[in-house]
gemmi code that builds the backbone of each chain (N, CA, C; Angstrom):
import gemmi

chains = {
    "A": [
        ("UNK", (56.370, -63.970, -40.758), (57.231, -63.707, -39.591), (56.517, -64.124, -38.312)),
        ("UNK", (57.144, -64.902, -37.448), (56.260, -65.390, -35.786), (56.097, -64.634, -35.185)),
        ("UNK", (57.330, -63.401, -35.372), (57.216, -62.024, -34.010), (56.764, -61.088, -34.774)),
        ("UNK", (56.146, -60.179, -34.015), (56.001, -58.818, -34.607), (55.687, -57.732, -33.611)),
        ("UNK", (56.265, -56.742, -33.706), (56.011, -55.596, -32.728), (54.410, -55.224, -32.989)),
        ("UNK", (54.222, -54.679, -31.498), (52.674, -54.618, -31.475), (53.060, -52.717, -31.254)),
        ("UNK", (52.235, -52.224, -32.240), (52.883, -50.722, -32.020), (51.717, -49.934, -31.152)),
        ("UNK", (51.579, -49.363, -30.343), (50.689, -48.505, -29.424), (49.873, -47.485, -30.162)),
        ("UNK", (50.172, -46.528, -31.052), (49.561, -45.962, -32.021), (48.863, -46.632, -33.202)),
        ("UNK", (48.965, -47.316, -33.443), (48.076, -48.177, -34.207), (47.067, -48.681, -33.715)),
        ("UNK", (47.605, -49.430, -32.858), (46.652, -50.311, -32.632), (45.382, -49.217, -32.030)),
        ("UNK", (45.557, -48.087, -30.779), (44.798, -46.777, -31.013), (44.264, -46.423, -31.434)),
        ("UNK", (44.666, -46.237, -32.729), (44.043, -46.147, -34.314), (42.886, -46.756, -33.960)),
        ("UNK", (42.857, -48.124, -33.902), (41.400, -48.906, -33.984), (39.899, -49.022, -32.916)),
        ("UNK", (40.730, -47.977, -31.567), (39.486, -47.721, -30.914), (38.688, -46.934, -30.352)),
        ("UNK", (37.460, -46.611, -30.878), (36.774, -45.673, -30.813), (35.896, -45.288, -29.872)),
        ("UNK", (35.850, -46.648, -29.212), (35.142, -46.124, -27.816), (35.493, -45.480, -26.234)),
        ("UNK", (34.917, -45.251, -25.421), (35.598, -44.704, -24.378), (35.237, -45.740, -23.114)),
        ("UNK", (36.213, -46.273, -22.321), (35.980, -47.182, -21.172), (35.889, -48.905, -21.717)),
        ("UNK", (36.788, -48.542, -22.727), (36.672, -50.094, -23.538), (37.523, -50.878, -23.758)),
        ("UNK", (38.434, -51.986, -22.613), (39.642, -52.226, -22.889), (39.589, -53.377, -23.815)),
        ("UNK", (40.612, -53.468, -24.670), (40.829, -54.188, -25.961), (42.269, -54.761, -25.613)),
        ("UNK", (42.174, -56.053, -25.616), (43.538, -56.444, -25.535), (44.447, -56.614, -26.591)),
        ("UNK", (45.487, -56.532, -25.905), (46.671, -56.435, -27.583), (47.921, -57.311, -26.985)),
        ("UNK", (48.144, -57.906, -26.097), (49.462, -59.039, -25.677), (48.660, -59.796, -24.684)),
        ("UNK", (49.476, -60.840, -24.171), (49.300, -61.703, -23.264), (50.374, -62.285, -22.882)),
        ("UNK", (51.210, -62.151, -21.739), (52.017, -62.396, -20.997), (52.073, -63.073, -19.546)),
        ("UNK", (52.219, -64.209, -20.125), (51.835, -65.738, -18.808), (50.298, -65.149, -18.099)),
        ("UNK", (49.865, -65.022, -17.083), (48.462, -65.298, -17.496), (48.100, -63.983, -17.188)),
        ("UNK", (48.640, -63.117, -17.801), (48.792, -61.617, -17.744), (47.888, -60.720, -19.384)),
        ("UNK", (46.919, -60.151, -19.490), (46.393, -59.464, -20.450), (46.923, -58.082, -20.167)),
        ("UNK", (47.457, -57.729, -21.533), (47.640, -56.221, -21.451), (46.580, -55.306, -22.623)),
        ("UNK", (45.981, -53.785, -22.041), (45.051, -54.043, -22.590), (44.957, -52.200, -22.840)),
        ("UNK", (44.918, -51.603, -24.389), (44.671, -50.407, -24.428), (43.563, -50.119, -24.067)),
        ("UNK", (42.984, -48.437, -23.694), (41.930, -48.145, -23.243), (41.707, -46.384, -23.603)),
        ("UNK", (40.901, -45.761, -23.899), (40.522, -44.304, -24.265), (40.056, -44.189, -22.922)),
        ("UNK", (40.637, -43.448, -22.185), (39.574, -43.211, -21.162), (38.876, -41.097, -21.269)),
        ("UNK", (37.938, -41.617, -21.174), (37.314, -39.759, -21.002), (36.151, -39.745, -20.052)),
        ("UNK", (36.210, -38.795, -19.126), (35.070, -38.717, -17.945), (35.039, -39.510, -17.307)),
        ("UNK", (34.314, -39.685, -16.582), (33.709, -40.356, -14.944), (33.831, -41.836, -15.213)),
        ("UNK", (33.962, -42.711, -14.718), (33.554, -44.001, -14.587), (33.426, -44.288, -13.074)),
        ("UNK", (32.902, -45.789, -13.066), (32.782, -46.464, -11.484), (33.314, -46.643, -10.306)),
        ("UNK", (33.064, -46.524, -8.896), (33.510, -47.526, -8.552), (33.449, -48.415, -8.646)),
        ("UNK", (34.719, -49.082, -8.172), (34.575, -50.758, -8.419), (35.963, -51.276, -7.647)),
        ("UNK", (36.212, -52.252, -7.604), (37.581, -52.907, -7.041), (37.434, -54.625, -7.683)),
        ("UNK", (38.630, -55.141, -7.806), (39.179, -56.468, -8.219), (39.511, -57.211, -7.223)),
        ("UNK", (39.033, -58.558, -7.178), (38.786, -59.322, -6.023), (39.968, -59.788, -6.442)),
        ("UNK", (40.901, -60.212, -7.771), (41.678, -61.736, -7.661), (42.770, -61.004, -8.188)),
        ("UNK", (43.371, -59.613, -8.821), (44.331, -59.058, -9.148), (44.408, -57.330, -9.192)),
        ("UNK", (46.288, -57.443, -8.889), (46.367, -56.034, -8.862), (46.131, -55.503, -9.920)),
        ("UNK", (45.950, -54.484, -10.380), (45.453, -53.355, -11.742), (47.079, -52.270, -11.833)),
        ("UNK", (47.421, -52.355, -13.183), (48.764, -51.329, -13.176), (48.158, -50.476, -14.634)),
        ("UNK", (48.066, -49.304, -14.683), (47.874, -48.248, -15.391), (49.551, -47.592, -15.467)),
        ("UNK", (49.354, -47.409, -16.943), (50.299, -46.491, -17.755), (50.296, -45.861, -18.736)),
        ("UNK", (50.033, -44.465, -18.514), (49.564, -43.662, -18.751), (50.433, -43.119, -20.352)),
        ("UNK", (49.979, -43.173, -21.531), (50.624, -43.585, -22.998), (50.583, -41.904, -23.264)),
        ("UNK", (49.554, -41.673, -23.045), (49.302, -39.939, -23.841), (47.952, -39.134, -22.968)),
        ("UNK", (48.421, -38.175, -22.399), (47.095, -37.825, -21.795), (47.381, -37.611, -20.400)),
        ("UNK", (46.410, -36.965, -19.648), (46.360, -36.879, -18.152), (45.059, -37.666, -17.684)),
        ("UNK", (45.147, -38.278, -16.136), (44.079, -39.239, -15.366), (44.173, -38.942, -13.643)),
        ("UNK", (43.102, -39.153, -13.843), (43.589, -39.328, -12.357), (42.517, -40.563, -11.509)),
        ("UNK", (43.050, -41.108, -10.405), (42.529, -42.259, -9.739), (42.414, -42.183, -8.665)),
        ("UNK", (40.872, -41.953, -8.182), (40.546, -41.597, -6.990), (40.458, -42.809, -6.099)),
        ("UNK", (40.400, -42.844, -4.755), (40.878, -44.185, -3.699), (39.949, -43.418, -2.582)),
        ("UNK", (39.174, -44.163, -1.578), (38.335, -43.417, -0.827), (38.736, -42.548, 0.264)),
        ("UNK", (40.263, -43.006, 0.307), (41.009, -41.272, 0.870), (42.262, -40.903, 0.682)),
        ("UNK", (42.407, -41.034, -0.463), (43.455, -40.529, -2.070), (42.942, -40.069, -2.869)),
        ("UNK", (43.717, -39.481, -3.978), (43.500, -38.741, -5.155), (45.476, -39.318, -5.853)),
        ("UNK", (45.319, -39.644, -7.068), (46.559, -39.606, -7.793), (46.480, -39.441, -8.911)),
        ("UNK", (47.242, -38.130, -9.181), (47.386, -37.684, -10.785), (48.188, -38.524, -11.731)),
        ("UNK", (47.943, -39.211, -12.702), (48.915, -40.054, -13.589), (49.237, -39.110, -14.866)),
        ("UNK", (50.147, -38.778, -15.430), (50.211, -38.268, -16.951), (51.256, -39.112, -17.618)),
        ("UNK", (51.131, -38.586, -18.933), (52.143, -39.642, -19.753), (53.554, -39.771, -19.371)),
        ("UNK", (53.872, -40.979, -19.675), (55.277, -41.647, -18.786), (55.204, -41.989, -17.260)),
        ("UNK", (53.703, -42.203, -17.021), (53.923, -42.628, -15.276), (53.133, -43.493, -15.435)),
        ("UNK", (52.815, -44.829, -13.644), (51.953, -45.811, -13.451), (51.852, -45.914, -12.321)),
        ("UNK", (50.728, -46.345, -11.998), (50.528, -46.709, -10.643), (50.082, -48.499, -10.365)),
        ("UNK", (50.430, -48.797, -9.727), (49.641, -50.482, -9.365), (47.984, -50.134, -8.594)),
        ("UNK", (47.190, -50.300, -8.798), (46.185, -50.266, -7.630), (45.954, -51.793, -7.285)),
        ("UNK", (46.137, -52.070, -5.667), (46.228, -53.320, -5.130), (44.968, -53.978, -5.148)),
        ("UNK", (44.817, -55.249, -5.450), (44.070, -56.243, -4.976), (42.858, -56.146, -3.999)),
        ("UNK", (41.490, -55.570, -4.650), (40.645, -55.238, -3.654), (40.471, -54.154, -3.018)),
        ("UNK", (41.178, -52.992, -3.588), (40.871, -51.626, -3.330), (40.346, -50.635, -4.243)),
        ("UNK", (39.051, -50.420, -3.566), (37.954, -49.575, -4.352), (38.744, -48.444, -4.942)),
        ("UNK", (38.188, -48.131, -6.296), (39.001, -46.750, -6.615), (38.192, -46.032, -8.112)),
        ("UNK", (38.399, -44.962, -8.368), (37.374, -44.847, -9.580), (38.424, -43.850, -10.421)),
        ("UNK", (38.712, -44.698, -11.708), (39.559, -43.443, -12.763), (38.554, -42.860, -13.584)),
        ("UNK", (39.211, -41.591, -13.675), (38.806, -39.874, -14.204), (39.681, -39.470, -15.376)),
        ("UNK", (38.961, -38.899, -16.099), (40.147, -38.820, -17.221), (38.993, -37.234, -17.575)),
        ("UNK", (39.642, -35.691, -17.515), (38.730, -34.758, -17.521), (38.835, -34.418, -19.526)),
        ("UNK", (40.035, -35.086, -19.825), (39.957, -35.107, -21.934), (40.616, -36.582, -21.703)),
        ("UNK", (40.377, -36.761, -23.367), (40.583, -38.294, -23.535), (42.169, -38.527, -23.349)),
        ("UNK", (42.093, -39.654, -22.499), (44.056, -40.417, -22.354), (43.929, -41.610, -22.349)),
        ("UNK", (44.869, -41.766, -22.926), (45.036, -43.300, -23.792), (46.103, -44.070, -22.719)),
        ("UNK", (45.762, -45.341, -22.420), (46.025, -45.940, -20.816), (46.370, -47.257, -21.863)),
        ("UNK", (47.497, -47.789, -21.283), (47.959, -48.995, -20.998), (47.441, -49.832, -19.643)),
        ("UNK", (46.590, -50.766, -19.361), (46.259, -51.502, -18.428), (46.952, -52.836, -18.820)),
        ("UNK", (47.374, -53.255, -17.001), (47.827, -54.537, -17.124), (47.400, -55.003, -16.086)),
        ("UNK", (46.618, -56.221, -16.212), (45.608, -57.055, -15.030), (46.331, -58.529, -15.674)),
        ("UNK", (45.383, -59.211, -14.669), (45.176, -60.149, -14.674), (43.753, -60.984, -16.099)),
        ("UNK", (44.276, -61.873, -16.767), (43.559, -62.231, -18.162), (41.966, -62.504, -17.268)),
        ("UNK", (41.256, -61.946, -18.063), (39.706, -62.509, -17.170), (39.060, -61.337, -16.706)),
        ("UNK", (39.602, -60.427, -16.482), (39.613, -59.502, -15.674), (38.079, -58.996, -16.161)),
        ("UNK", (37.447, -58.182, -15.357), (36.119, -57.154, -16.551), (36.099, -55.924, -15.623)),
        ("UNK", (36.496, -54.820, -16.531), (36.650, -53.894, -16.463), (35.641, -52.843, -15.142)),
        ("UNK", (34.419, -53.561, -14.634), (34.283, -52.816, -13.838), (34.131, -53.703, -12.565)),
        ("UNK", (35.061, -54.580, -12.893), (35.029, -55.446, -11.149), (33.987, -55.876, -11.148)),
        ("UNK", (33.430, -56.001, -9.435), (32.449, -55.977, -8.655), (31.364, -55.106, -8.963)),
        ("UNK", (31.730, -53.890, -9.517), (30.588, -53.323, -9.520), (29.566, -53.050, -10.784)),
        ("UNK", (29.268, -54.082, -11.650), (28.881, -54.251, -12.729), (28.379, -52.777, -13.083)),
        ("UNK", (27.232, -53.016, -14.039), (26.171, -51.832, -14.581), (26.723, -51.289, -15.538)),
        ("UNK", (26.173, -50.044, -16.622), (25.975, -49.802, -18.191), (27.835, -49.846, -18.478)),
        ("UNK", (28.479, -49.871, -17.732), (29.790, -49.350, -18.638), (30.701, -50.490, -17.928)),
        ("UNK", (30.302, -51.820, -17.883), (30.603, -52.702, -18.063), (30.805, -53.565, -19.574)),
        ("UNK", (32.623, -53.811, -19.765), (32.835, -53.953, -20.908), (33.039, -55.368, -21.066)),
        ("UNK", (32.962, -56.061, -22.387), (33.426, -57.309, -22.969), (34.973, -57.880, -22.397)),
        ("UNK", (35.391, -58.811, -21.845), (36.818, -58.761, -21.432), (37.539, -59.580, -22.160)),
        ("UNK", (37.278, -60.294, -23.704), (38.104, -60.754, -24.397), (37.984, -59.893, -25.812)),
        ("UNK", (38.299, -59.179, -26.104), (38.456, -58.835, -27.232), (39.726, -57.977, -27.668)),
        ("UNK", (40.343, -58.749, -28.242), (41.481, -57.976, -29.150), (41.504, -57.782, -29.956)),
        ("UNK", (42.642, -56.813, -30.430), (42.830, -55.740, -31.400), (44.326, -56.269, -31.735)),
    ],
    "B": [
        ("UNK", (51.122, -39.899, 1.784), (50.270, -40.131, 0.699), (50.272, -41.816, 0.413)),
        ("UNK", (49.477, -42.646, 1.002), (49.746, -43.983, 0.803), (49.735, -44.420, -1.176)),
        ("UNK", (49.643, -43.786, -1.859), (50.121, -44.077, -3.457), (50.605, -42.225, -4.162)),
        ("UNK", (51.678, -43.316, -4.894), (52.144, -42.396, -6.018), (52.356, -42.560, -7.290)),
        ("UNK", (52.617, -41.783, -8.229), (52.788, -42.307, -9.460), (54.142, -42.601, -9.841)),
        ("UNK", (54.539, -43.629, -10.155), (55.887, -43.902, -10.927), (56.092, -43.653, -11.961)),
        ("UNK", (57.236, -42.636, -11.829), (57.216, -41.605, -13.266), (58.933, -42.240, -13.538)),
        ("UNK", (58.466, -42.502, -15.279), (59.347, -43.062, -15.773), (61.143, -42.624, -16.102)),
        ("UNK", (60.672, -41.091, -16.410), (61.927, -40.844, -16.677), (62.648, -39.922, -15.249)),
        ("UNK", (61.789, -39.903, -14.247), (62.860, -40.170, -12.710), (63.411, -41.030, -12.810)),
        ("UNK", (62.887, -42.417, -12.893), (63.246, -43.658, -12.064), (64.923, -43.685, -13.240)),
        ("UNK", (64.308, -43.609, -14.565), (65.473, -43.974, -15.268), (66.757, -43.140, -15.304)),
        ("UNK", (66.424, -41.893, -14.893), (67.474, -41.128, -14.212), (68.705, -41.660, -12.792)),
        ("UNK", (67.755, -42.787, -11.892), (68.555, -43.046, -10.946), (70.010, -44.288, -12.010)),
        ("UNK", (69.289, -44.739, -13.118), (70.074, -46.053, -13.877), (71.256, -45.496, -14.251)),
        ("UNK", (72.585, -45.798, -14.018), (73.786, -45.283, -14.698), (74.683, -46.578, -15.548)),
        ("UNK", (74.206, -47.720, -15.411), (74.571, -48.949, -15.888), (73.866, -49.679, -16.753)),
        ("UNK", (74.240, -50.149, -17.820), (73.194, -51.030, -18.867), (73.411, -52.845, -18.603)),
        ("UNK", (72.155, -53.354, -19.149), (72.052, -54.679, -19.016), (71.569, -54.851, -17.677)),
        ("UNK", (71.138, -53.998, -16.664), (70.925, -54.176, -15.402), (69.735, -53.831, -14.699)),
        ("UNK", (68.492, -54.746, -14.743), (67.359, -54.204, -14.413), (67.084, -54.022, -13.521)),
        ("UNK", (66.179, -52.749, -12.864), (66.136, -52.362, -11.668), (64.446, -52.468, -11.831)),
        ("UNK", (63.844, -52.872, -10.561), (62.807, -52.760, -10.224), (61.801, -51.943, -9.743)),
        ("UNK", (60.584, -51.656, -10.621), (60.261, -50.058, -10.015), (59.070, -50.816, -9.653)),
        ("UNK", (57.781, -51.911, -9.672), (56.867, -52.026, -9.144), (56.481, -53.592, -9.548)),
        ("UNK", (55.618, -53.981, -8.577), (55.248, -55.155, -8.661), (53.663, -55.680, -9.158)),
        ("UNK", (52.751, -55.987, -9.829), (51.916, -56.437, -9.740), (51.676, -57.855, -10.007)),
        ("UNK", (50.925, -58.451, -8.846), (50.650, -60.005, -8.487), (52.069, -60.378, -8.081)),
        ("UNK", (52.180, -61.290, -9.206), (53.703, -62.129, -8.820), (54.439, -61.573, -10.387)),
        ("UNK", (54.174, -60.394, -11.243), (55.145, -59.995, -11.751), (55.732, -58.652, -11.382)),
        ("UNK", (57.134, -58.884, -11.939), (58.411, -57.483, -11.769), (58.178, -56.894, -12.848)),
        ("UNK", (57.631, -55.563, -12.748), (58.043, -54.349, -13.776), (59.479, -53.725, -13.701)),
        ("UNK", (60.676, -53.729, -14.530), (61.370, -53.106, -14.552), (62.594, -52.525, -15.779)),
        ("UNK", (62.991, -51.076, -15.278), (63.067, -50.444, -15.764), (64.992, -51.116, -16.027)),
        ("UNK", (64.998, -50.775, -17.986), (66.271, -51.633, -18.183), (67.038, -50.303, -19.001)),
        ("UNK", (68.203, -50.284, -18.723), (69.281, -49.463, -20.265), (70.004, -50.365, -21.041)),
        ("UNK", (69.561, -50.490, -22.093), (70.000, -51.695, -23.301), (71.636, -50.214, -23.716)),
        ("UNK", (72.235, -51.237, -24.550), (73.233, -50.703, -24.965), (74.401, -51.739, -25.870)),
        ("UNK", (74.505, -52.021, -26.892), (75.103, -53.341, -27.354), (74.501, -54.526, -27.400)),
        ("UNK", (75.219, -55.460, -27.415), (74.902, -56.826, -27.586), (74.517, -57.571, -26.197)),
        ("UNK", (73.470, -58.208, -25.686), (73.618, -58.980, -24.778), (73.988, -60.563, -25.429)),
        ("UNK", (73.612, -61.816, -24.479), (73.875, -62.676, -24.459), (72.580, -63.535, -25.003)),
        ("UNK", (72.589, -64.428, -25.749), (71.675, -65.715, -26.424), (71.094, -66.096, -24.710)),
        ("UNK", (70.610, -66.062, -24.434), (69.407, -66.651, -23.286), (67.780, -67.124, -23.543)),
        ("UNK", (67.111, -67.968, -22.501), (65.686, -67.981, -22.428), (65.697, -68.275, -21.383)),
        ("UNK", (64.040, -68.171, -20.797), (63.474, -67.859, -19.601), (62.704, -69.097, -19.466)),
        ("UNK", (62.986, -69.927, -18.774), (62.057, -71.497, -18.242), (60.695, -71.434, -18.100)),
        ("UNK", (60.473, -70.639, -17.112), (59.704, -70.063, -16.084), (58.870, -68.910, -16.883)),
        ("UNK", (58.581, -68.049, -18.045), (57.958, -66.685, -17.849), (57.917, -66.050, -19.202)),
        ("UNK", (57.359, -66.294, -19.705), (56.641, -65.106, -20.562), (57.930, -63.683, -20.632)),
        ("UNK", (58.557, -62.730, -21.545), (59.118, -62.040, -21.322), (58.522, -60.921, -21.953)),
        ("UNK", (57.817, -59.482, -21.715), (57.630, -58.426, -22.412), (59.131, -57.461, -22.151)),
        ("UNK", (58.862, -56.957, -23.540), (60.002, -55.616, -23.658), (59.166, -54.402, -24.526)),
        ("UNK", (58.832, -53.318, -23.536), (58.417, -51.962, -23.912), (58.892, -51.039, -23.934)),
        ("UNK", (59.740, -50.721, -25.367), (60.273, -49.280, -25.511), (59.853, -48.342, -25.469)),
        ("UNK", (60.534, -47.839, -24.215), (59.746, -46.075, -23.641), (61.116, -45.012, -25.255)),
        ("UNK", (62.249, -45.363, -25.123), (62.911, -44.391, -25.520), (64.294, -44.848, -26.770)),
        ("UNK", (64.026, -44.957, -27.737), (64.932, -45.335, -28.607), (64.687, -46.859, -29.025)),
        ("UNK", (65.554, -47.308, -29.770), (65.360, -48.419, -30.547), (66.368, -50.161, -30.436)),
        ("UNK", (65.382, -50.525, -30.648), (66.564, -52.150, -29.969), (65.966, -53.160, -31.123)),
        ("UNK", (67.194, -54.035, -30.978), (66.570, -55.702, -31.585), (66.238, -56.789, -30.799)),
        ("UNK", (65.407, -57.739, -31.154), (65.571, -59.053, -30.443), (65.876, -60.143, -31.599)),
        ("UNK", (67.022, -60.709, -31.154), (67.117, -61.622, -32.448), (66.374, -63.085, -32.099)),
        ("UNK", (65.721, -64.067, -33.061), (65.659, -65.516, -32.330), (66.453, -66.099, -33.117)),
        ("UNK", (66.068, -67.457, -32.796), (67.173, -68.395, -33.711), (66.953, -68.422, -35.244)),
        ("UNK", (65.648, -67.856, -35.577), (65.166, -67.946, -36.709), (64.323, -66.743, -37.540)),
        ("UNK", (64.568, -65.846, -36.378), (63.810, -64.190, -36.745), (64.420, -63.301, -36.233)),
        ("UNK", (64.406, -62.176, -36.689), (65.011, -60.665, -35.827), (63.564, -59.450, -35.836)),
        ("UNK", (63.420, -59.259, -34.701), (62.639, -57.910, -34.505), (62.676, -56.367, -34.282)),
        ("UNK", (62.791, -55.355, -35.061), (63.103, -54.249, -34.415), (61.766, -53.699, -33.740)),
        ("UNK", (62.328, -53.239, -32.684), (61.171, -52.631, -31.547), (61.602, -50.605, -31.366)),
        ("UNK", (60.925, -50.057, -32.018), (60.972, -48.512, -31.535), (60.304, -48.100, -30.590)),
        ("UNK", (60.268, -46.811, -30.133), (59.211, -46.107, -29.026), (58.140, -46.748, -29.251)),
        ("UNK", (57.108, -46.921, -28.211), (55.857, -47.116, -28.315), (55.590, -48.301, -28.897)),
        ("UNK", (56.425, -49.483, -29.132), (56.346, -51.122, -28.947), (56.547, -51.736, -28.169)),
        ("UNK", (56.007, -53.119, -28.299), (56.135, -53.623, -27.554), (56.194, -55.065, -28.166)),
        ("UNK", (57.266, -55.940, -27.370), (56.814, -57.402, -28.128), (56.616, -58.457, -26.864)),
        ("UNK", (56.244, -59.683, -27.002), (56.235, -60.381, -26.109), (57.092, -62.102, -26.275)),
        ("UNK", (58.269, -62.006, -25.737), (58.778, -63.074, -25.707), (58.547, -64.386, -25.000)),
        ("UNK", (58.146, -65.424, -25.706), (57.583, -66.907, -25.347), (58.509, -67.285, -24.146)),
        ("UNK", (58.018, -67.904, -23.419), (58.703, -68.157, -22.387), (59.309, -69.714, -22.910)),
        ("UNK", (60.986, -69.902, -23.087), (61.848, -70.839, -23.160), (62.068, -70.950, -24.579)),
        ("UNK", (61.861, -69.725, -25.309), (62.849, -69.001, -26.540), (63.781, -68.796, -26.152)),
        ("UNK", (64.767, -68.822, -27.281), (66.095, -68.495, -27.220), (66.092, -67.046, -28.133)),
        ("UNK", (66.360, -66.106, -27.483), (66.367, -64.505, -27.587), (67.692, -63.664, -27.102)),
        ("UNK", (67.789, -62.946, -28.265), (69.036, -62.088, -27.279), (69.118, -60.606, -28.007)),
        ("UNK", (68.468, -59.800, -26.936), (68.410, -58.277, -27.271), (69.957, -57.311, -27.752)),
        ("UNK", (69.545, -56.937, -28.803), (70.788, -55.629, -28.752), (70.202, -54.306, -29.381)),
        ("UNK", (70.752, -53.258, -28.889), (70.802, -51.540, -28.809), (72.019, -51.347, -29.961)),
        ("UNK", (71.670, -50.553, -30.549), (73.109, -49.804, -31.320), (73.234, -48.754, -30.179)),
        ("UNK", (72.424, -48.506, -30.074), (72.623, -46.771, -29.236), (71.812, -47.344, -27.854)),
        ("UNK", (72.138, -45.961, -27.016), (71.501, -46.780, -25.815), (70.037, -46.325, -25.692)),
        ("UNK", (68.951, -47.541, -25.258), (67.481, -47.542, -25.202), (67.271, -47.745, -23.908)),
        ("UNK", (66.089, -46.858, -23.802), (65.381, -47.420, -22.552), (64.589, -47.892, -22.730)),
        ("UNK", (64.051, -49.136, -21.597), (63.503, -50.688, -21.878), (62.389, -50.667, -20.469)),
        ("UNK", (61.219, -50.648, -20.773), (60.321, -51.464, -19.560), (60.019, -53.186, -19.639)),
        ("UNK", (61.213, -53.607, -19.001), (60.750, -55.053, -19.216), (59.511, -55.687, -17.769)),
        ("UNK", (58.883, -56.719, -18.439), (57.794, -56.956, -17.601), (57.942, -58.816, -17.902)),
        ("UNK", (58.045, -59.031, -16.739), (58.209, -60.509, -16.239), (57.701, -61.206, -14.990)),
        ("UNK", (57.853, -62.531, -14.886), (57.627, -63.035, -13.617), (58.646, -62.788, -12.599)),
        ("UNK", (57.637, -62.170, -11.323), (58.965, -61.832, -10.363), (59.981, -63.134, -9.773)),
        ("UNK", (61.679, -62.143, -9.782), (62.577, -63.163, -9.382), (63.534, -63.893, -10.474)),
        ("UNK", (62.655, -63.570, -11.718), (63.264, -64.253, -12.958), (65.071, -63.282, -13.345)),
        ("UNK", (65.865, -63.889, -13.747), (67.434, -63.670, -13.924), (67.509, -63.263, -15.366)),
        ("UNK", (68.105, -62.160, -15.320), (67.943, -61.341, -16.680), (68.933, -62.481, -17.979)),
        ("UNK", (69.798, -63.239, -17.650), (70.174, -64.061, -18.427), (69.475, -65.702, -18.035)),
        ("UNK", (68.908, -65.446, -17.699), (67.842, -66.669, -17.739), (68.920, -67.723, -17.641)),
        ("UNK", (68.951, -68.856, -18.844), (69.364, -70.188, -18.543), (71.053, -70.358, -18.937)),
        ("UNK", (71.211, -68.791, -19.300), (72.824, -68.708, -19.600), (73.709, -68.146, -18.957)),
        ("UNK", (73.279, -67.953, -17.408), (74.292, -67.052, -16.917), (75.473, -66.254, -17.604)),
        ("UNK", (76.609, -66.330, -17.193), (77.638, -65.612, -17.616), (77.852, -64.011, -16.788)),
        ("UNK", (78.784, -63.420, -17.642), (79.418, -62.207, -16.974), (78.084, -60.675, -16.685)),
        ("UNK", (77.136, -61.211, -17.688), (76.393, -59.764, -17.991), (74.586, -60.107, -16.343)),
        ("UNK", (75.139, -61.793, -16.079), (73.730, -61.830, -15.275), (74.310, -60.461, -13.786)),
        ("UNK", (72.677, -60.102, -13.476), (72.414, -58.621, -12.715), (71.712, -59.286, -11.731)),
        ("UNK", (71.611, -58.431, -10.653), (70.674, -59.116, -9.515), (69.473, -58.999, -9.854)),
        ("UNK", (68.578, -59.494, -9.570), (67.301, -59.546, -9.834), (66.166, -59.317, -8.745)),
        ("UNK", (66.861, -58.147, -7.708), (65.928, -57.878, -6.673), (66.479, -57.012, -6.093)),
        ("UNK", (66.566, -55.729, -7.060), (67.302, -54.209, -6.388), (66.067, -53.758, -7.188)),
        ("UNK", (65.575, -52.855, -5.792), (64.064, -51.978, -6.406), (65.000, -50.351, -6.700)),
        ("UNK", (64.309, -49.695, -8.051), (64.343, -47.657, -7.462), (63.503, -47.179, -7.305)),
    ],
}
model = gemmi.Model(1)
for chain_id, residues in chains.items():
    chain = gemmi.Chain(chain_id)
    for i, (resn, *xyz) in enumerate(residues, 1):
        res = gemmi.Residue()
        res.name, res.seqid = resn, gemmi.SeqId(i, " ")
        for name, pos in zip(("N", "CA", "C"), xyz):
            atom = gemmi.Atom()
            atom.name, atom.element = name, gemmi.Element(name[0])
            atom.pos, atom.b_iso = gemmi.Position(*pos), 0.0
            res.add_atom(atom)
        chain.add_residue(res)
    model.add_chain(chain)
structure = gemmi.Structure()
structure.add_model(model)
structure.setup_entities()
């Protein structure tokens, strides 16, 4: 078969790490990309695309240097083009990210929890 | 509060019409938006764009000229841009479609069911 549904729980199924996006579509030059998120991560910001989070199962939240926004399942936010921001996740939630293909997960601001940006699932 | 979260089943609360996508957010140069499938649409493709369809709520088909896909909650598929595709609902679904902004929900077939393609909720 050429098509096949890409199912969100499954593919889930396959990842075990936390802060690790794994791509699973590609839509014109668009990567969409599951993610576990739990605890603290970076700042950082994206020089060449906006960032859209959607929030699959779980609560997050995404701090902005004078914001705070709670995401839970069934919501999203865009974070724009070059604005610093750091997501929080206080138990694990399972995030739909949609960037731009290329993308690496901690921007600008490299260091240890800087992830691989081609790998799919 | 310069950001909020776009919560899905508000927005789809404002929808009282099917086949008619309304726009809830933008990232880069694509339209996220929120669709109510219901029946048969029309044989179309998209010139221009890559087409995703993510079922938040119930179940749909996409037929091609040479395959049929069923998509439930929590799928997602991604339609080639300048396939010939044409979605149908037995029952009515809710649909996050994700495209290049500006693109015409009947793409290269107009007819009675094309919707505007630049009404935000």
């Amino acid at each position: 078969m050429p098509y096949a549904p890409i199912n969100f729980t499954k593919k889930l199924a396959l990842i075990t790490d936390h802060w690790s996006p794994k791509i699973i579509a590609q839509m014109n030059e668009t990567h969409f990309k599951l993610v576990k998120f739990e605890g603290d991560f970076v700042w950082h910001s994206h020089e060449h695309t906006d960032e859209v989070f959607i929030v699959l199962e779980g609560a997050m939240e995404i701090e902005f240097r004078d914001d705070r926004v709670s995401l839970h399942t069934g919501e999203m936010l865009v974070v724009p083009m070059g604005i610093e921001h750091k997501p929080f996740a206080a138990e694990e939630c399972h995030v739909l990210v949609i960037e731009q293909a290329d993308t690496v997960n901690t921007g600008d601001a490299g260091g240890c929890k800087t992830a691989a940006n081609d790998v799919w699932i």
